[in-house]
Each structure stands twice: as structure tokens, then as C-alpha cells.
N, CA, C and O of each residue as an XYZ file, in Angstrom:
704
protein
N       4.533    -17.880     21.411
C       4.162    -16.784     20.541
C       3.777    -15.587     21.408
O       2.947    -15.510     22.314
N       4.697    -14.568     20.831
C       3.778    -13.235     21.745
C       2.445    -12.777     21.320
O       1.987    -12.693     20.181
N       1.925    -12.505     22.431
C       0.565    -12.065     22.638
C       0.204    -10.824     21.635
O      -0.775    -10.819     20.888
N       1.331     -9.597     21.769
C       1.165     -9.016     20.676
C       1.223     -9.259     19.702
O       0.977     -8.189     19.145
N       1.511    -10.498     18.423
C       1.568    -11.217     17.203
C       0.192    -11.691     17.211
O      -0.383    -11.766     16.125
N      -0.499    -12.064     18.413
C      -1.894    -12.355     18.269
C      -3.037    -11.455     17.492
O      -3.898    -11.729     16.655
N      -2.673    -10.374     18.101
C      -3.886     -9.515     18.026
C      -2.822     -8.011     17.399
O      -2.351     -7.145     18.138
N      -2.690     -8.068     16.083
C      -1.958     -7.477     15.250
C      -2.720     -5.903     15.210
O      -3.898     -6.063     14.893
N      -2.336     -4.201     15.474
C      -2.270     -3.506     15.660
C      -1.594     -2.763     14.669
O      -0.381     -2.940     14.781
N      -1.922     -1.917     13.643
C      -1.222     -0.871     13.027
C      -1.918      0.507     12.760
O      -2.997      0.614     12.178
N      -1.265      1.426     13.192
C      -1.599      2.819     13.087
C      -0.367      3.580     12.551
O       0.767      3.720     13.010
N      -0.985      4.039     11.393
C       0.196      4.981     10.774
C      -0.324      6.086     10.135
O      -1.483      6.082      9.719
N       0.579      7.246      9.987
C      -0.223      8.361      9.070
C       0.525      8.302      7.624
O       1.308      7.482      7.143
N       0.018      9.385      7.180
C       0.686      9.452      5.776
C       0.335     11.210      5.362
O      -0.760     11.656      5.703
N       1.049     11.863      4.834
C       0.468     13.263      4.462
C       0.508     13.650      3.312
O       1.326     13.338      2.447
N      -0.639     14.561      3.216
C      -0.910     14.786      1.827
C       0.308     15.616      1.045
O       1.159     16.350      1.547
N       0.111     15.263     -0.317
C      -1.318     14.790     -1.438
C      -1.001     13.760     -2.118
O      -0.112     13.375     -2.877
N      -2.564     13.186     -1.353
C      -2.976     11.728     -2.228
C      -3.732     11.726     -3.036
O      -4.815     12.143     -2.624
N      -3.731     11.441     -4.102
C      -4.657     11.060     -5.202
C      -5.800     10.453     -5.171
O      -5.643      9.338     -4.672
N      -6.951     10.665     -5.484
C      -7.985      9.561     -5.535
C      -7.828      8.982     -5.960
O      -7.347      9.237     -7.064
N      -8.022      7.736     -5.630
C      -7.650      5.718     -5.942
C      -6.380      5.606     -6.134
O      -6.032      4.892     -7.075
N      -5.272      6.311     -5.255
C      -3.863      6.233     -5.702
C      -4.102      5.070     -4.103
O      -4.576      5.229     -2.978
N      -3.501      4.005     -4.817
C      -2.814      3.107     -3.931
C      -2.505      2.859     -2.349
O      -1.500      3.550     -2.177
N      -2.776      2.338     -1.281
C      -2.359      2.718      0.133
C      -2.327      1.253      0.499
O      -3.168      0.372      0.317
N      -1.182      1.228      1.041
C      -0.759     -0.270      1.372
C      -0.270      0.105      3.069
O       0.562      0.938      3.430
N      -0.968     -0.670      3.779
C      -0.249     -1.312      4.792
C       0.323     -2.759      5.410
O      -0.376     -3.772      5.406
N       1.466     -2.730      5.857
C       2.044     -3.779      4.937
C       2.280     -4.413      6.699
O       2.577     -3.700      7.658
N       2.082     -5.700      6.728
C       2.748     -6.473      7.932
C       3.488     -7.168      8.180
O       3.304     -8.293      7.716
N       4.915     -6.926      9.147
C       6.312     -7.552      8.849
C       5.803     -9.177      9.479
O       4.857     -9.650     10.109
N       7.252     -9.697      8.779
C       7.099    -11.104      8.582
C       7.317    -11.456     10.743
O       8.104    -10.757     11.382
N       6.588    -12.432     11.346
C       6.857    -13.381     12.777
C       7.570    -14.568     12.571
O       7.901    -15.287     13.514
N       7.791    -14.786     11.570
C       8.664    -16.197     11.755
C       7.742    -17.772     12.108
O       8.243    -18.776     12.614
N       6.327    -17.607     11.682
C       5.579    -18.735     11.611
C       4.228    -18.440     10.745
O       3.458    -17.481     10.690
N       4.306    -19.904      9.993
C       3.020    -19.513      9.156
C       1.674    -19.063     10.192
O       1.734    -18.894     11.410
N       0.507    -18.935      9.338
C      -0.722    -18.620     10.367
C      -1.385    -17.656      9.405
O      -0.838    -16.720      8.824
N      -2.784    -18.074      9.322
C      -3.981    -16.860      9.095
C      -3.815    -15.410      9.645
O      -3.967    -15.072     10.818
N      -3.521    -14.715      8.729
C      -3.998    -13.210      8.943
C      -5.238    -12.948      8.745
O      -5.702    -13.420      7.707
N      -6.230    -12.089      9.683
C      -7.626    -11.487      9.290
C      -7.324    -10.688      9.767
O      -6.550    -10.610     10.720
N      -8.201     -9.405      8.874
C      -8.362     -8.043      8.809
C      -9.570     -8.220      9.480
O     -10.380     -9.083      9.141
N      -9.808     -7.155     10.780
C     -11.407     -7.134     11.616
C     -11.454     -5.697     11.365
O     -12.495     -5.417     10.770
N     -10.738     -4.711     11.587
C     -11.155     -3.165     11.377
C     -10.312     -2.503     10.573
O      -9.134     -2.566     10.925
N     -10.662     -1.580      9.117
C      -9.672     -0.444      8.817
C     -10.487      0.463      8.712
O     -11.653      0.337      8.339
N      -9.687      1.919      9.182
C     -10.353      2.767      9.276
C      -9.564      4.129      8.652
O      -8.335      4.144      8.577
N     -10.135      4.912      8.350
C      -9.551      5.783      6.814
C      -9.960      6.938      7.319
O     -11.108      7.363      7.187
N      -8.512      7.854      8.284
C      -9.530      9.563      8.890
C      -8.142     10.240      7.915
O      -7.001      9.924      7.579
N      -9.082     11.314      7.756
C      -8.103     12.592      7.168
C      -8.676     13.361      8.204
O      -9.783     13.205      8.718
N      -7.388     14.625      8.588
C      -7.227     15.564      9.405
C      -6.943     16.722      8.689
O      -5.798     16.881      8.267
N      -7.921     17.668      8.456
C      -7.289     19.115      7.663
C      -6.530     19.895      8.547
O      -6.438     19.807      9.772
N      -5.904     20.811      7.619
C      -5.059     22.090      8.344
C      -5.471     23.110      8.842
O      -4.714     24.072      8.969
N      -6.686     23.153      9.221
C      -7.285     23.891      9.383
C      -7.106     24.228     11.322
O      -6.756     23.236     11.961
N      -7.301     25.333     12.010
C      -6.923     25.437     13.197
C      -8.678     26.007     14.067
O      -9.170     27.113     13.844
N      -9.249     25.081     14.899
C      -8.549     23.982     15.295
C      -8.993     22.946     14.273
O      -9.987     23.063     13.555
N      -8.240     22.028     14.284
C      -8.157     20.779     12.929
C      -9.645     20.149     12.895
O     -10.225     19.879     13.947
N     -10.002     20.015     12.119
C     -11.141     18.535     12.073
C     -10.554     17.634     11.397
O      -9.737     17.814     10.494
N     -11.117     16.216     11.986
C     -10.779     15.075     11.725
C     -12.054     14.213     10.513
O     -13.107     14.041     11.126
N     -12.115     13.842      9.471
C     -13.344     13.428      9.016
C     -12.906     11.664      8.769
O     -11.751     11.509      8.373
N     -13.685     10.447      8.963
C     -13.767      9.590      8.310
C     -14.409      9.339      7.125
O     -15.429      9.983      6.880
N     -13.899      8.311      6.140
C     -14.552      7.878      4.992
C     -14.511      6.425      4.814
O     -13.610      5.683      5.206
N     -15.397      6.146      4.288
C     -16.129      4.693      3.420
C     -14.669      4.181      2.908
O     -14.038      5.200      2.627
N     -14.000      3.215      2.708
C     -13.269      2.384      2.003
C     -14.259      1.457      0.617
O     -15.087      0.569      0.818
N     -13.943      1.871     -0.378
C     -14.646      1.208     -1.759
C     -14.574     -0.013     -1.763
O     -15.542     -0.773     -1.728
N     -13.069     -0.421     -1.818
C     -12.524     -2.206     -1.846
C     -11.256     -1.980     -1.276
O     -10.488     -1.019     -1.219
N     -11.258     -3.121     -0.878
C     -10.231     -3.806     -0.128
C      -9.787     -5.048     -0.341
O     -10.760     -5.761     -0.587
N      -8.624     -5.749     -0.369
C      -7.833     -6.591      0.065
C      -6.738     -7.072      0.537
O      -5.997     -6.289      1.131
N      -6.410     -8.244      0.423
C      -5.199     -8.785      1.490
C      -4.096     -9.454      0.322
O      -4.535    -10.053     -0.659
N      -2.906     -9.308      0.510
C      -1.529    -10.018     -0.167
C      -1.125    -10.465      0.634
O      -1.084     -9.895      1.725
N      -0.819    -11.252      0.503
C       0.281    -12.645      1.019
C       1.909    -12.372      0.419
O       1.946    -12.275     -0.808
N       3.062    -12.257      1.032
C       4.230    -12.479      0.261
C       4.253    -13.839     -0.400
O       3.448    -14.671      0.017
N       5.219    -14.222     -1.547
C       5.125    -16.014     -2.103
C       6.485    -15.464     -2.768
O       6.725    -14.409     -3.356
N       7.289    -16.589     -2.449
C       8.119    -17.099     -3.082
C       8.011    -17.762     -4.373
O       8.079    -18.990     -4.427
N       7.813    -16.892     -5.652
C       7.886    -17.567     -6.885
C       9.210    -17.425     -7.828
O      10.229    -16.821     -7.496
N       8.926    -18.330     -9.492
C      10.498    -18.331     -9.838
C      10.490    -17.556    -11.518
O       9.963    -18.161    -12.451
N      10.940    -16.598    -11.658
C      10.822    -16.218    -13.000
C      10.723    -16.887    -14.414
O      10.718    -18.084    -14.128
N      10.663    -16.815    -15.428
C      11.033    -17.140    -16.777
C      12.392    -17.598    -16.825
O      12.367    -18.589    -17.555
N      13.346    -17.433    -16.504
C      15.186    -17.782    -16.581
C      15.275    -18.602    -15.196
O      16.382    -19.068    -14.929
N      13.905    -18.892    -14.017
C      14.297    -20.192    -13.458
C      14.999    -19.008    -12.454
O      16.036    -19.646    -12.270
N      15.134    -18.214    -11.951
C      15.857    -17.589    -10.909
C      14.160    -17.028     -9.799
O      13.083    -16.671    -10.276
N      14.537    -17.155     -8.267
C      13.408    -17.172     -7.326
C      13.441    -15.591     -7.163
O      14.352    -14.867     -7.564
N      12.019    -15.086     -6.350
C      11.840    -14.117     -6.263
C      10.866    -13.739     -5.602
O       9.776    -14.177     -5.970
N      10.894    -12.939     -4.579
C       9.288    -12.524     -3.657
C       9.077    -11.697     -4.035
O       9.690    -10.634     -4.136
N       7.571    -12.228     -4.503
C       6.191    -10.919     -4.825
C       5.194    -10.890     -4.282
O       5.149    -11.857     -3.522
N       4.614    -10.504     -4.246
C       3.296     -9.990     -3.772
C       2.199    -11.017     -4.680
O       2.159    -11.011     -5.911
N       1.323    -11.896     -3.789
C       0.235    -12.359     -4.870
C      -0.578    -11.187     -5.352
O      -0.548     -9.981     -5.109
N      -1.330    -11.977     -6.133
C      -2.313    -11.233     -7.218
C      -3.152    -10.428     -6.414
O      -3.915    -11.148     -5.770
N      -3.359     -8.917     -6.136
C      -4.505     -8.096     -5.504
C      -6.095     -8.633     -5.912
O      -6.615     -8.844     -7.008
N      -6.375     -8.696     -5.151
C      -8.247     -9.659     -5.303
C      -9.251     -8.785     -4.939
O     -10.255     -9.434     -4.647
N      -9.464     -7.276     -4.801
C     -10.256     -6.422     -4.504
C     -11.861     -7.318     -3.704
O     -12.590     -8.223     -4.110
N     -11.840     -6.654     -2.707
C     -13.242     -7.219     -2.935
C     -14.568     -5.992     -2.027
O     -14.440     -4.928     -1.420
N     -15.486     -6.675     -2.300
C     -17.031     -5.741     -2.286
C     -17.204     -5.264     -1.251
O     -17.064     -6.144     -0.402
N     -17.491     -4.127     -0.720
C     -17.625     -3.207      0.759
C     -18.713     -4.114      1.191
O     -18.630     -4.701      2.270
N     -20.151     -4.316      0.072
C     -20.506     -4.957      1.010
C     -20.489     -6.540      1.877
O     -21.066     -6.960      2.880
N     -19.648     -7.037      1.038
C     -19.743     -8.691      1.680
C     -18.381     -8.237      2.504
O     -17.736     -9.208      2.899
N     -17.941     -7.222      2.767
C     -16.723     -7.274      3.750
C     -17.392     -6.354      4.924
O     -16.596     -6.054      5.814
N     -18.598     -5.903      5.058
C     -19.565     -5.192      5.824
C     -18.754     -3.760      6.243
O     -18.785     -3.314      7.390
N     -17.995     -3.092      5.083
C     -17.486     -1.762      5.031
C     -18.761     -1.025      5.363
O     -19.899     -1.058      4.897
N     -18.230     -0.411      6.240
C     -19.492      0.739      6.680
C     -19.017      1.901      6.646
O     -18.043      2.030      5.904
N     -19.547      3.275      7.479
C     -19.032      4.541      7.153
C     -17.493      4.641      7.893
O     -17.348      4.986      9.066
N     -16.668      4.370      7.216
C     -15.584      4.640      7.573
C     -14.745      3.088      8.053
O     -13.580      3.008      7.665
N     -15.043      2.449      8.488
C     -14.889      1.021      8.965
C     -15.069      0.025      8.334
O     -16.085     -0.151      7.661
N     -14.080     -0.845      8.437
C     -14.387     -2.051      7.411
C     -14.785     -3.801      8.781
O     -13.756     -4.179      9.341
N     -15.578     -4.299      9.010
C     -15.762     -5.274     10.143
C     -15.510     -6.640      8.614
O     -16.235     -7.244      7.824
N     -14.239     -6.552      8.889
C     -13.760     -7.720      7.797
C     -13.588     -8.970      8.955
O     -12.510     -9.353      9.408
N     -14.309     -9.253      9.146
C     -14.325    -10.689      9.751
C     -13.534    -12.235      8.619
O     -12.738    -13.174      8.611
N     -14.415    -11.572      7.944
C     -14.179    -12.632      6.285
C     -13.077    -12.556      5.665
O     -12.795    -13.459      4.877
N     -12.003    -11.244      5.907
C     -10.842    -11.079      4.950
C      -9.547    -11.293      5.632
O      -8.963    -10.582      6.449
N      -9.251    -12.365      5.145
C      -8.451    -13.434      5.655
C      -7.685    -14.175      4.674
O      -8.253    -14.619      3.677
N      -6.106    -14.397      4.919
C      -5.295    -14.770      3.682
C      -3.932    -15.464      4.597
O      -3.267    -14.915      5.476
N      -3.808    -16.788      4.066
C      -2.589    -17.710      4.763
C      -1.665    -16.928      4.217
O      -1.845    -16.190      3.248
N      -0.537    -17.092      4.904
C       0.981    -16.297      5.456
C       1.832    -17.350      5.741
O       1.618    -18.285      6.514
N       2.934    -17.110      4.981
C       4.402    -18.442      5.257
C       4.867    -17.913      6.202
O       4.886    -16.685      6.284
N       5.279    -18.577      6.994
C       6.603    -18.195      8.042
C       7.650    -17.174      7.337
O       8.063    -17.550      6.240
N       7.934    -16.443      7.622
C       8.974    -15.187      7.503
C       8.512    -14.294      6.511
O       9.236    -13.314      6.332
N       7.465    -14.383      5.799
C       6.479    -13.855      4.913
C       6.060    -12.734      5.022
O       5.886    -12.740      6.240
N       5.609    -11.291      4.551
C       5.379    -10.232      4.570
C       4.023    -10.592      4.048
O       3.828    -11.626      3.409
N       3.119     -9.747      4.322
C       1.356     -9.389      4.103
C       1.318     -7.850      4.161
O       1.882     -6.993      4.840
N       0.298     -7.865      3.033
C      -0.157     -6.637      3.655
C      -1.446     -6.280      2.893
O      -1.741     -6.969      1.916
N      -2.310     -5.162      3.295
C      -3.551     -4.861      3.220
C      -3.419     -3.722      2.005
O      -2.376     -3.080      2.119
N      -4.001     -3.446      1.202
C      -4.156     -2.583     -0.073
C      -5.347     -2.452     -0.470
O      -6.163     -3.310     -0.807
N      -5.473     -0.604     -0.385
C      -7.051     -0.750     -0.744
C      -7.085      0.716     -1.351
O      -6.373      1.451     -0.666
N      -7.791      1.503     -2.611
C      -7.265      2.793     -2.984
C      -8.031      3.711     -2.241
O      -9.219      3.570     -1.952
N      -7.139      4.867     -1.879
C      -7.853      6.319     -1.800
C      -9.109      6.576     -1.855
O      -9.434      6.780     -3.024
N     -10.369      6.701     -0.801
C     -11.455      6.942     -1.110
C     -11.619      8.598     -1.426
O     -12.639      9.194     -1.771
N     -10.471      9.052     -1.224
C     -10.788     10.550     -1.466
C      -9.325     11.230     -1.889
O      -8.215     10.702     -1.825
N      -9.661     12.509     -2.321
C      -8.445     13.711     -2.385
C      -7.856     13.638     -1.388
O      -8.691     13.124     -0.644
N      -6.636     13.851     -0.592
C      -6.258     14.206      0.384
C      -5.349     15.586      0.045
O      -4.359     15.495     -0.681
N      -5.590     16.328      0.383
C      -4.986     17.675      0.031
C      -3.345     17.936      0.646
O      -2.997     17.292      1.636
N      -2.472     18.823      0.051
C      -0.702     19.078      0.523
C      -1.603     19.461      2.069
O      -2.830     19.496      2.159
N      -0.798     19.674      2.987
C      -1.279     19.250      4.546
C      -2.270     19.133      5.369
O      -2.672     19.780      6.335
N      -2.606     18.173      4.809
C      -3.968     17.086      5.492
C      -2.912     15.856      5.510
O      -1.916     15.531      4.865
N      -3.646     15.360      6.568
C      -2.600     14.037      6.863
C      -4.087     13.116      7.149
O      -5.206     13.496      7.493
N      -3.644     12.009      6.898
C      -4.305     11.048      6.731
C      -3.925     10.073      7.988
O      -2.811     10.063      8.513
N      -5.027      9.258      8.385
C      -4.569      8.282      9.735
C      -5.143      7.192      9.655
O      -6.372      7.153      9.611
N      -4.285      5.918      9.613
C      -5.038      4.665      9.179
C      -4.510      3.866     10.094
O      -3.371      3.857     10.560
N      -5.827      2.907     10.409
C      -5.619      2.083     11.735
C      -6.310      0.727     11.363
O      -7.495      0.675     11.036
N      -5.540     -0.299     11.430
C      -6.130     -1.909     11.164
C      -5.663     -2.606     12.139
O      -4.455     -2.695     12.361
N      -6.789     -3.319     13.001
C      -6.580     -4.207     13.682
C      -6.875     -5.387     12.688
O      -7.618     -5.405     11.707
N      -6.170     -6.253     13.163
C      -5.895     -7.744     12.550
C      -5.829     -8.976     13.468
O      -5.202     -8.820     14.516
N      -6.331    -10.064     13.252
C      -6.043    -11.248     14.141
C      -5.469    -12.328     13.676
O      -6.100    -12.834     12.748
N      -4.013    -13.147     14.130
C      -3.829    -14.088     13.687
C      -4.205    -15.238     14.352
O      -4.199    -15.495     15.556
N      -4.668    -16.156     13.004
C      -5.089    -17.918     13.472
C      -4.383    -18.722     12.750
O      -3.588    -18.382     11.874
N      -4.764    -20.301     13.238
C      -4.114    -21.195     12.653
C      -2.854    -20.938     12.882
O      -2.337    -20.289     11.973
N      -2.001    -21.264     13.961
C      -0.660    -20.837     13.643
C       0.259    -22.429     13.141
O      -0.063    -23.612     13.251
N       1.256    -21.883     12.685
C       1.863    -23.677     12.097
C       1.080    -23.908     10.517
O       0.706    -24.972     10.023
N       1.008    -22.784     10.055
C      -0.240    -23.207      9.100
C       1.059    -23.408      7.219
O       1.815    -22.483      6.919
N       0.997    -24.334      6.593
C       1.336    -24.189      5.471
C       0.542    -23.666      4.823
O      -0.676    -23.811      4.921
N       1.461    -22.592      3.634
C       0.871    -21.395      2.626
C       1.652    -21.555      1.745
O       2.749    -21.789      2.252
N       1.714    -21.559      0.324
C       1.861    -21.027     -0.759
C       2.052    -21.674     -1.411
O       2.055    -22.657     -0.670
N       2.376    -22.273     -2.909
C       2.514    -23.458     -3.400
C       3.585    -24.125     -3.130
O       4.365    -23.784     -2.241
N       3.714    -24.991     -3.755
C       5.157    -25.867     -3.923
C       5.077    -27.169     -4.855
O       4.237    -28.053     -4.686
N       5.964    -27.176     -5.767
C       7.091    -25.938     -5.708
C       6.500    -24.524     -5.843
O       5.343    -24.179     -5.605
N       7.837    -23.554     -6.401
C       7.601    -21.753     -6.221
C       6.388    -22.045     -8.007
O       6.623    -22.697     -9.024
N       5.253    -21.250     -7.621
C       4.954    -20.929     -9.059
C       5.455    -19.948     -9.820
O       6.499    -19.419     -9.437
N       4.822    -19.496    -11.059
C       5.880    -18.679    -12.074
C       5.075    -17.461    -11.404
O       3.960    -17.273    -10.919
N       6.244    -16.742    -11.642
C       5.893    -15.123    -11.596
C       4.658    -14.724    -11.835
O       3.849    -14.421    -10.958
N       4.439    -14.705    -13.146
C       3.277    -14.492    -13.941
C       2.579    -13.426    -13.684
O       1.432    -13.619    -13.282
N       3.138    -11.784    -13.862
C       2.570    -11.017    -13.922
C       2.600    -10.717    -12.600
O       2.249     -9.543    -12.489
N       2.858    -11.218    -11.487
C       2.905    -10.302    -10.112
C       3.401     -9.370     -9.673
O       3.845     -8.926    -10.732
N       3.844     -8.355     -8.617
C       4.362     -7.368     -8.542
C       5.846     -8.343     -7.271
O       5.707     -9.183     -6.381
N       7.048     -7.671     -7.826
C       7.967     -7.985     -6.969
C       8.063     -7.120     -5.731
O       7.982     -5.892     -5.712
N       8.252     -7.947     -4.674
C       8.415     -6.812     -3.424
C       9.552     -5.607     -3.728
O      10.380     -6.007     -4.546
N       9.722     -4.637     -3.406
C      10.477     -3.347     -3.368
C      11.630     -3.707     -2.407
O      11.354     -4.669     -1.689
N      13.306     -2.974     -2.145
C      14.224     -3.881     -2.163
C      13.418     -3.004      0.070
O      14.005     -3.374      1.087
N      12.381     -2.159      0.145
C      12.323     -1.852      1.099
C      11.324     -2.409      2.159
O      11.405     -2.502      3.384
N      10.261     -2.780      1.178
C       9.703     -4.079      1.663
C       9.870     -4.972      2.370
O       9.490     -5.083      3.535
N      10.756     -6.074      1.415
C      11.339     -6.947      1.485
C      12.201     -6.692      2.624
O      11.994     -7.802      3.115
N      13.018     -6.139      3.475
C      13.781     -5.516      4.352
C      12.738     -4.810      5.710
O      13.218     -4.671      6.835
N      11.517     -4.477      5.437
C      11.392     -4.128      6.398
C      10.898     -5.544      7.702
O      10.513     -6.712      7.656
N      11.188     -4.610      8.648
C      11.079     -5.623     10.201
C       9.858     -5.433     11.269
O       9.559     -6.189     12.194
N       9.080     -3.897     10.778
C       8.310     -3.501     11.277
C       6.979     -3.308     10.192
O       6.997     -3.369      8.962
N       5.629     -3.009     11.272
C       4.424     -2.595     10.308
C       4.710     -1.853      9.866
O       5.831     -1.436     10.158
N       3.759     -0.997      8.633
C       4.345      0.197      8.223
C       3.160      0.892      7.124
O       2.150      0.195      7.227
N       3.032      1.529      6.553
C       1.571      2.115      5.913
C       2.560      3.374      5.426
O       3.428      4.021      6.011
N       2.001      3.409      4.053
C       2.757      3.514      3.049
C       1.798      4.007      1.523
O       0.663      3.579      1.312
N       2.436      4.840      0.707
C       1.770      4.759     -0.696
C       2.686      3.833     -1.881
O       3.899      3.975     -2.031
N       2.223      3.310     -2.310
C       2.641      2.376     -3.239
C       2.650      3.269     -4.443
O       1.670      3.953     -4.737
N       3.751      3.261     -5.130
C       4.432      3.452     -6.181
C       4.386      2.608     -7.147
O       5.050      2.799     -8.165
């Protein structure tokens, strides 16, 4: 296993305008072996347009983690979605000003499986302000079985996007 798959790294921007509590997913491409994902840091800076720029951090409200799963519709045909979003409390995830020390937020991952982190907008982000989000992550347990079996039903989940599903790299993103 590479060393970089260990100790999982994503930094991406995004530019305005974002909505407050509009959606922000960063999403982590599939390694090709099951294993624990944990979230240890996200961190949420907007950069105004202003010359010279300031950079400000903010508080993250809630947060959580998706797992990709192979489930099977109503007509019996398979399909990857996204499990159920599980929000959870800044403070039992010890979100602080701007930082989240998620030691605790942690979610099994199938082999070839997509994850990713989703948590809404703590603020406006204005047309050019760009936003900069950075999550370190650690994987454990590797070899680890995840998800049911057989596939469970759909049941209301969100299906991956056909770009998702396709991508090969990290990536941070607004969800639609």
C-alpha cells in the first residue's frame, strides 16, 4: 500500500457564490482495498477580492462521512449510491474555530468504493471570493469488509452522479 493512501490529503478550492447551507462535498477516489476512513482535520477559509486579499476561517456546523454501497433498486437492477448522510454535532466531533479534530468520524469503505465528506456552507461566499478546503484523513483497518450483503434496497438514497462514479482523483465540489 502506498504511503500516500495512508495518510489521505485533500485541498481544493471552489469560487463563489455559495449559498448558506448549500451543500460541499469532498469526495475520495476509490484505492482498490477496503479499510477505515477517518476524518482528523477540515478546515473552511474564504479569501475575499479584496487587494491585498484577506483570508478568514469559519466554524463548520455539522459534518459527515458517506461511504459508496452497492445497492439494488425496486425492478431488482444494482446501483451505487451514496449511504444515508448522518450529520453530526460540532461538539462531539470537537469542531472548533474553523477546524474540525474528528478523531471519531470514521466510516468503513469497500474496495474500489468512493467516500466522501459533506458538510453545508457555514457562510455566504460572495461571486469572487474563493473558498479553500483542506481535510486530512487517515486510513485503518485495511482488508476491512463494508457494506451489506447481499446489496440492500435503494431506499431513498442518493445515486452517485455519472461524474462521481468516474472520478479517479480527490476532488471538492458543490453538490447539486
Amino acid at each position: 500500500m502506498e504511503n500516500q493512501n495512508s495518510l489521505p490529503t485533500v485541498i481544493g478550492t471552489l469560487d463563489g457564490p455559495i449559498a448558506l447551507n448549500e451543500e460541499i462535498a469532498v469526495e475520495f477516489a476509490p484505492i482498490g482495498i477496503g479499510h477505515s476512513l477517518c476524518v482528523e482535520l477540515v478546515q473552511f477559509a474564504v479569501t475575499n477580492a479584496e487587494d491585498p486579499p484577506v483570508t478568514t476561517t469559519y466554524a463548520i456546523n455539522s459534518i459527515g462521512l458517506q461511504p459508496e454501497l452497492l445497492t439494488q433498486d425496486p425492478n431488482g437492477e444494482f446501483q451505487h449510491d451514496w449511504d444515508w448522510y448522518k450529520p453530526e454535532r460540532p461538539s462531539y466531533l470537537g469542531i472548533t474555530d474553523g477546524r474540525c479534530a474528528c478523531t471519531t468520524l470514521c466510516v468503513c469503505v469497500s474496495a474500489y468504493a468512493h467516500a466522501r465528506l459533506i458538510f453545508p456552507s457555514p457562510v455566504t461566499v460572495a461571486m469572487g471570493e474563493t473558498v479553500t478546503i483542506t481535510v486530512w484523513g487517515r486510513r485503518l483497518n485495511w482488508m476491512s469488509a463494508c457494506g451489506p450483503c447481499p446489496p440492500c434496497l435503494t431506499c431513498g438514497r442518493t445515486e452517485l452522479t455519472a461524474e462521481e462514479l468516474a472520478s479517479a482523483t480527490d476532488q471538492v465540489y458543490v453538490v447539486d
